[in-house]
N, C-alpha and C positions, 0 to 999 in steps of 0.2 A: 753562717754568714757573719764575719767582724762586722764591728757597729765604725766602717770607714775606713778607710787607708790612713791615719789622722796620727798614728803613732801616740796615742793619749792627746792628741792637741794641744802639744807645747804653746802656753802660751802665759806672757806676765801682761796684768792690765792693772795702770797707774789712774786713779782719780784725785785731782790737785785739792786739800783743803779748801780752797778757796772757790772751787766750785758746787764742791759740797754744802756749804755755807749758804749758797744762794742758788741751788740749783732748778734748772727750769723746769716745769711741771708738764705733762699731755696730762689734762684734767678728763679722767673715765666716767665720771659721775652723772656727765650731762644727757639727756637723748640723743646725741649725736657728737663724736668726738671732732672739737676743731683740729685740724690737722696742722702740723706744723709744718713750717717750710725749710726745707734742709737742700743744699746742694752735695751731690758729689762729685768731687772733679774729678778728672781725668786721672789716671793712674800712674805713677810714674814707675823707675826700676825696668825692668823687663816687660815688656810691650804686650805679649799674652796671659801672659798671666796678670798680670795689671788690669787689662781689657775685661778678662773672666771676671775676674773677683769686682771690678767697678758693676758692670750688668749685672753677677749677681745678685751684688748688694744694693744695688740701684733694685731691682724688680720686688725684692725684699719690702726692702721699703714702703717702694710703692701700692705693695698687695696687705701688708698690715693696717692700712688705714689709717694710723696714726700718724702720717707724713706726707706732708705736699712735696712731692720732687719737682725738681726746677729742672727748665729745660738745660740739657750743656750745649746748646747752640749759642743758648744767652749770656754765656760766662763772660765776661771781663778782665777779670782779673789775670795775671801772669808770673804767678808767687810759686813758691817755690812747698818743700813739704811742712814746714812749722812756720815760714818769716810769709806773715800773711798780710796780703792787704784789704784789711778790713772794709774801707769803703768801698771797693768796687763788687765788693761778694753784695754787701748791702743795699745798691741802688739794683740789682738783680735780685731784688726782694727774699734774699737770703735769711735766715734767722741761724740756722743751724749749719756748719759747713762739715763735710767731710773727706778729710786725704790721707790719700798710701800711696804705699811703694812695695811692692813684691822683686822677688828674687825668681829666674826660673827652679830653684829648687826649692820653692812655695816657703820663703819665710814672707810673710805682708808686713808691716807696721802702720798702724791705724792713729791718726788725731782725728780728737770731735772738739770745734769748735764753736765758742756762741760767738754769731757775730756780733751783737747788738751792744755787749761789756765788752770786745777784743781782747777773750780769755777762752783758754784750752779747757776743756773741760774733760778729759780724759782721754788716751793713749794706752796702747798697748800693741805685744808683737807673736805674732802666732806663725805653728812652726807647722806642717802637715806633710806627707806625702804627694808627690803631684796628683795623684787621683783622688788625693783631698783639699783641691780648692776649691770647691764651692762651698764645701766647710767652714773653710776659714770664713769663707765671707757670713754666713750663717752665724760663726758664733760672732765675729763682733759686732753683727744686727742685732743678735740676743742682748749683744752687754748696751748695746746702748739702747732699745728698747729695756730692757729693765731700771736704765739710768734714768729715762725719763718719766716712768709709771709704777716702779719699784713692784711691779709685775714677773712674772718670768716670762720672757720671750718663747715661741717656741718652732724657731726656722728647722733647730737641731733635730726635731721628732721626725717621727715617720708613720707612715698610713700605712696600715695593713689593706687589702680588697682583695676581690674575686675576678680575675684576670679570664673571660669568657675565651676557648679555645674551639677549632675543629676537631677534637676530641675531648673535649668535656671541659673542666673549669679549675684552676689553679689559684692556690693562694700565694698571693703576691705582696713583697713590702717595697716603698718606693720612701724617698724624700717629702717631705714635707708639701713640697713644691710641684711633686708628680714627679721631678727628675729622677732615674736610676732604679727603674722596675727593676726587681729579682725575685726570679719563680720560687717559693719554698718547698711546693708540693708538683709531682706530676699532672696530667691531667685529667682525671679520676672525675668525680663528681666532688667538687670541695667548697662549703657554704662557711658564710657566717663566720669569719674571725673572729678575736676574741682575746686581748693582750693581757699578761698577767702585769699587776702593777708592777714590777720590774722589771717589765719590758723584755725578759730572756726567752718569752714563751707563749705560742700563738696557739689556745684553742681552737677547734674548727669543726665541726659538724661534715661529715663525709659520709658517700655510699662505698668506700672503696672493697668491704669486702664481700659486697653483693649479697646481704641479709637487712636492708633499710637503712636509714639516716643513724649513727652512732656518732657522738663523743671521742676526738683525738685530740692531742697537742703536740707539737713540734718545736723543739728548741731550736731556737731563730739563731744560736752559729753552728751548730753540730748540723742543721736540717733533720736531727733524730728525731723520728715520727712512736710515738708510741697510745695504745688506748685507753680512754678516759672513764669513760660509760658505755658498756654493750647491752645494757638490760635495756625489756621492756620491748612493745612493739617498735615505737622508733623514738630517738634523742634527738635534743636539737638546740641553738641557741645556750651556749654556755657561756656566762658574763662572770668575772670571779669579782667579789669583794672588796672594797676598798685595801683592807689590809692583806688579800690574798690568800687566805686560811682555807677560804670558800670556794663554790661559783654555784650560780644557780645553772636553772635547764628545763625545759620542757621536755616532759618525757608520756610515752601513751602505754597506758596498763591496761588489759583487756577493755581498749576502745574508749578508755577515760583518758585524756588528757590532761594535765596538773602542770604547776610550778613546782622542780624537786630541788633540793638541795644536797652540796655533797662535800665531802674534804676536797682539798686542792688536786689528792694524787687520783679524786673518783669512788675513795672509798664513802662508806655508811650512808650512801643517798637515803633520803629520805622526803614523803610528802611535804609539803609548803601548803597547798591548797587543796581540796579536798569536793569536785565539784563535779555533775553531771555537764556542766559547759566545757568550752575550748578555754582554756588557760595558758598562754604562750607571753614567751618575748620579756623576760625579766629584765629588770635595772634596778642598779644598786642607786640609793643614795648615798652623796658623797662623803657622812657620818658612817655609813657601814647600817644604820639603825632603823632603816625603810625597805623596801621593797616596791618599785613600778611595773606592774604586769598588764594586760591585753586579755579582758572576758568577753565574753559573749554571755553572759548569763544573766543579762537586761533585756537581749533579741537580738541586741547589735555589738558587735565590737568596739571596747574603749578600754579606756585607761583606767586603771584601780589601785591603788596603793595599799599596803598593809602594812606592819611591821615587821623584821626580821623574821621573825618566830612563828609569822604567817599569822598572827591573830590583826585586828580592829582593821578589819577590811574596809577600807571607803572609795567609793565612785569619784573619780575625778574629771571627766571631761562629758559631755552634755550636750554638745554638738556635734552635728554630724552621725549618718549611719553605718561608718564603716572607719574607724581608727586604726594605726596599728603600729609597730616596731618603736615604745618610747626609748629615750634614752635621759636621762636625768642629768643636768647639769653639773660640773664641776662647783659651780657656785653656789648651787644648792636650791634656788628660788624658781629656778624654770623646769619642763620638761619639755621636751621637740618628741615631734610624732609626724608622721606620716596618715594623711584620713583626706578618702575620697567626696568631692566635690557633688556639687548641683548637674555637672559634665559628665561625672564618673570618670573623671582625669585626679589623679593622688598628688598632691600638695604636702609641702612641709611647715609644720604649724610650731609654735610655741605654748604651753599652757602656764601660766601663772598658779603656785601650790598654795600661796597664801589668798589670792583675790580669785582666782580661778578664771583669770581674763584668756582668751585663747585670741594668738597674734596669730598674723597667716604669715607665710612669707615669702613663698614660692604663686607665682599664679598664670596663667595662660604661657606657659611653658616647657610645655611636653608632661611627659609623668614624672614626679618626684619624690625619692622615697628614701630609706633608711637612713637617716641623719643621724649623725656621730659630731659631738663635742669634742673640739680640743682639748688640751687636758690644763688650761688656761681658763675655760668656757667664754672666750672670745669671738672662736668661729664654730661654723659646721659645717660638716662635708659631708655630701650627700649624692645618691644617684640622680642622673635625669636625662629624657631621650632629647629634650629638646636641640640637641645640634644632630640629630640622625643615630647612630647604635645609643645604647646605654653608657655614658662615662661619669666619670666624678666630678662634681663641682665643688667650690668651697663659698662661703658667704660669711659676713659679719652676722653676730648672732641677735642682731635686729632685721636681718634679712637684706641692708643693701652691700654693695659692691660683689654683685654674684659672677663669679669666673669658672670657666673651663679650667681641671689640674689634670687629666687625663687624655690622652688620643689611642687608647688600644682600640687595635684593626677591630676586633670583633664585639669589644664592649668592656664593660669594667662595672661592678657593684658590688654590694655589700661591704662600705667601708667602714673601718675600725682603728681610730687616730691614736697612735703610741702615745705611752707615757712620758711626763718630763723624767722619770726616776732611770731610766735606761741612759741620760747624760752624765750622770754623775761619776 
């Protein structure tokens, strides 16, 4: 599968000196990001595609949290692509404006304006295939959330998950957004994604040759399936390394269960952990220099981190009697887990690595489970039945603005949020 119809995404993007000099801030620092208020008008050029690309980038916006969208019922003003009239954007409580114009053979040109100085604050024009316009709209939401948080955006990424079938379960890669499911695998029994940090290639845990759960990966344009780890009673949960050298696994040796580690291609696996309990569910730290795994060799399942090299084991989470599936922030300071309630309903929590605070986030909400970081550590996307089958949600990674990103007929889990390094 090509990473887009996009043709490399032509594209030149100008920022004016003089907005540089004074450019406006979405300050991340706070408990709660003020959102800014940005309009986008109406689209000019070719009428559908204008249409597409304003909604995408309209929804974008909207779903990053970092933007108050104004209604365009409210609009005013009647200016045209660059000769803008400042005060009418402004008495419609405008801060930020945004206009284009598309071609139907998907060329956009994008200005971002401040209204408040009535100065341009940067432009640019992107060029895609028609079946890459949502694209385009994606990347210039990228360039100007990065413009304002000097963050990297990440509309352009894509979710890997578990696409539930009437013949078993298929791993699936989608938009960021949910938009543009594509099957990678048949429908076999197929768990647990797993992206390598370049983004070319999706680990996955599978029964497909009828001998237990093993170890594959699949290169995401070929769709070439080949295998990873077949030893042991059964494999499972393979997460590779920050720098991709690696990937850990849970693997079961006559009825033992450990954390194993192995090369990228599968070879010289070897023990991590060394323990008569269940040892599952590895996470890298975003140094490469930790390890977060899932024991039971307290009574109950929780969270424990080591170092690489499997040595100074410590207990990390203290509540609750059933944790399970961490995954360690991008940021480095949090872990999110999934650990069953006072209801025996599974929630998605936060744990604090330095004060050891555990945030809830998910709650009377159906069951919620496998949480995956962006690769930003802004949001997380997780399972939950709460609107009837199992689909994916996404949430700010304090837990509010929780949405629906999935509607597959028969369900949708275990998701696994692509790297920024598969944009480049």
């Amino acid at each position: 599968m090509k990473r887009g119809p996009l043709r490399g995404l032509v594209f030149s993007l100008l920022v004016s000196s003089s907005a540089l000099a004074a450019r406006p801030v979405i300050d991340l620092n706070g408990a709660r990001v003020q959102a800014y208020p940005v309009a986008v008008a109406h689209g000019l050029g070719d009428p559908q595609a204008a249409a597409t690309v304003q909604m995408v980038l309209s929804q974008d916006f909207e779903h990053s949290g970092l933007f108050k969208l104004l209604d365009p019922a409210s609009f005013l003003a009647k200016d045209g692509l660059t000769a803008i009239d400042y005060p009418a954007w402004a008495s419609v409580g405008a801060q930020g404006l945004v206009k284009l114009s598309c071609t139907a053979a998907v060329t956009c040109e994008f200005h971002l304006f401040d209204v408040g100085s009535a100065r341009e604050l940067l432009h640019g024009t992107y060029s895609a295939a028609p079946a890459g316009l949502r694209q385009v709209a994606h990347r210039f939401g990228d360039d100007v959330v990065h413009y304002f948080t000097q963050e990297p955006g990440i509309l352009q990424t894509r979710i890997a998950y578990v696409r539930e079938t009437a013949s078993g379960k298929q791993i699936v890669v989608a938009d960021s957004d949910g938009y543009g499911p594509q099957a990678l695998t048949g429908a076999s029994i197929n768990l647990l994604p797993a992206w390598t940090p370049d983004g070319k290639t999706i680990a996955f845990t599978s029964l497909r040759e009828g001998s237990g759960a093993h170890l594959y990966s699949i290169d995401v344009s070929s769709r070439q399936i080949r295998p990873l780890v077949l030893t042991g009673d059964f494999s499972s949960g393979s997460v590779y390394s920050p720098d991709g050298l690696r990937f850990t696994y849970s693997s079961s040796v006559n009825d033992n269960t450990d954390i194993h580690v192995a090369q990228a291609d599968g070879s010289a696996g070897r023990r991590l952990t060394d323990s008569r309990a269940i040892d599952v569910s590895a996470t890298w730290s975003p140094d490469g220099r930790h390890i977060a795994f899932i024991s039971d060799r307290a009574g109950t399942p929780q969270v424990y981190t080591m170092l690489a090299d499997g040595t100074e084991l410590k207990r990390l989470t203290f509540q609750g009697n059933y944790n399970q599936e961490p995954a360690w922030s991008p940021k480095g300071d949090l872990i999110a887990f999934s650990g069953r309630d006072e209801k025996r309903s599974f929630d998605v929590y936060t744990v604090n690595l330095e004060t050891g605070k555990v945030a809830r986030l998910t709650q009377n909400a159906g069951t919620n489970e496998k949480p995956a970081w962006s690769p930003n550590g802004r949001y997380i996307v997780y399972s939950s039945t709460r609107s009837g089958k199992r689909q994916l949600w996404v949430m700010n990674s304090d837990g509010s603005s929780q949405r629906q990103l999935t509607a597959e007929k028969m369900g949708a889990s275990d998701p696994a949020w692509g790297p920024l390094s598969e944009l480049k």
